[in-house]
N, C-alpha and C positions, 0 to 999 in steps of 0.2 A: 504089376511086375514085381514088387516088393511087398512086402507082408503088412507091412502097416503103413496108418494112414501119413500122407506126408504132412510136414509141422507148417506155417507160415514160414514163408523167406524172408527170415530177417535181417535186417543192413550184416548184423555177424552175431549168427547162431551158433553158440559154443556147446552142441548137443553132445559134447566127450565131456564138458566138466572141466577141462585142461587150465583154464585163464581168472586170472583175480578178477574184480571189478576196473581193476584200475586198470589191467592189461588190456582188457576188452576198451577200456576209453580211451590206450591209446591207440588203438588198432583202429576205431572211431574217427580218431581224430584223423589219422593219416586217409582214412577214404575216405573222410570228410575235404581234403586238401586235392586228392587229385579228382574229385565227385566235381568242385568248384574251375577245375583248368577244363576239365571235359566235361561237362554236365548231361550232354544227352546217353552217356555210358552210366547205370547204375551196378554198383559193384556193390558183391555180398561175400562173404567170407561164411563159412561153415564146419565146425568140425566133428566128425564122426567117429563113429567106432565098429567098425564092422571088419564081416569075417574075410580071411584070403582070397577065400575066391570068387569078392566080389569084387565087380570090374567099377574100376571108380566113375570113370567119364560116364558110363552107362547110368550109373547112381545119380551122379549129377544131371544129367538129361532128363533124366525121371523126376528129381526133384524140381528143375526150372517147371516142367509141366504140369507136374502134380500139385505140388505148396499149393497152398492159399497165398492170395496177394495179400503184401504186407499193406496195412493203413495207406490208403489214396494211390498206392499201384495202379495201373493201369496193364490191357494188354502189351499197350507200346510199350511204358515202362518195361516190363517182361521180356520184350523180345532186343532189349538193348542192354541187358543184365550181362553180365562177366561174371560168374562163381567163381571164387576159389574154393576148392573143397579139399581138406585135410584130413587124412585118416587115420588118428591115433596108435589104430591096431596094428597096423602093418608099413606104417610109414610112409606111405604113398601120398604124396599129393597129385591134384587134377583142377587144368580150367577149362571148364566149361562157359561156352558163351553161348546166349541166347543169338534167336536166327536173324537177326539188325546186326548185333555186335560181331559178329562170325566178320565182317568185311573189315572191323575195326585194328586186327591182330592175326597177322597171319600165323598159320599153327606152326612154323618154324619158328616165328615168335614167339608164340606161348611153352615151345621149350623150350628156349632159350630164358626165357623169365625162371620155369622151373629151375632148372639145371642153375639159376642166380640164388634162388631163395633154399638148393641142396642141403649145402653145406650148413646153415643152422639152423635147418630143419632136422638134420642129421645131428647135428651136434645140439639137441634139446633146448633151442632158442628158438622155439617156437613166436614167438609173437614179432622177436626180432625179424624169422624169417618172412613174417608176413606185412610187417614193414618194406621189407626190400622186392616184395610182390607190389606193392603199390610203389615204389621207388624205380624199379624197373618197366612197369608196365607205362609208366607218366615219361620216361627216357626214348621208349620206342613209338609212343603216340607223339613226343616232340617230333622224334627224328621224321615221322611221316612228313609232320606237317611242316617242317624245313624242305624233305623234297619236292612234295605234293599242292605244299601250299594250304594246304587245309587235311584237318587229321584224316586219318583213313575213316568210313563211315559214318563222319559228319551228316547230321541231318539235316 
């Protein structure tokens, strides 16, 4: 579907170059924090650079399938993956979730998350923004699990 070959998925692939070391650890750290409240969700963060009129979620779709598994992945792992995928070029952010995690966050959730992490996305706080994707996402798998009693696609 894309021209080249796709990279391993890793915990947060910064394929734009956008992030210091240190930004990336702590972007790390925070999905290291809510990896540890929900552990059978694995979440990756990626950012690209690509042209207009590529459709992001399509991008990301292709990459949950394509990547190589990062070190001790498994397929489960994979199909309980949440991407976040950010696109430098044109400002678009996208979550993609693999086909387990899809029960975990309904897509009026997922933009509702977006539409939280907008604003300093938009206003070049990028890592901040991607804090408060892992800040709001850990708000809406509580709120499940207050109603439900257990998170939504808990295994």
């Amino acid at each position: 579907m894309f021209s080249d070959e796709a990279p391993p998925l890793l915990p947060v692939l910064d394929a734009a170059g956008i992030w210091t070391e240190r930004e990336v650890r702590s972007i790390e750290d925070a999905r290291e924090k809510v990896r540890r409240r929900f552990p059978q969700i694995q979440w990756r963060v990626c950012t690209v650079d690509l042209p207009q009129e590529t459709k992001l979620s399509v991008f990301g779709f292709w990459l949950l399938n394509a990547a190589e598994k990062y070190v001790g992945e498994t397929d489960d792992d994979r199909a309980w993956t949440i991407l976040l995928l950010l696109n430098v070029a044109t400002g678009q952010a996208a979550v993609v979730p693999g086909y387990a995690a899809e029960r975990c966050l309904e897509d009026a959730d997922l933009r509702k998350i977006l539409i939280a992490m907008k604003p300093l996305w938009s206003g070049g706080r990028t890592v901040d923004a991607v804090l408060r994707f892992f800040e709001t996402c850990a708000a809406f798998l509580e709120q499940s699990w207050r109603v439900s009693g257990k998170p939504k696609g808990g295994k």
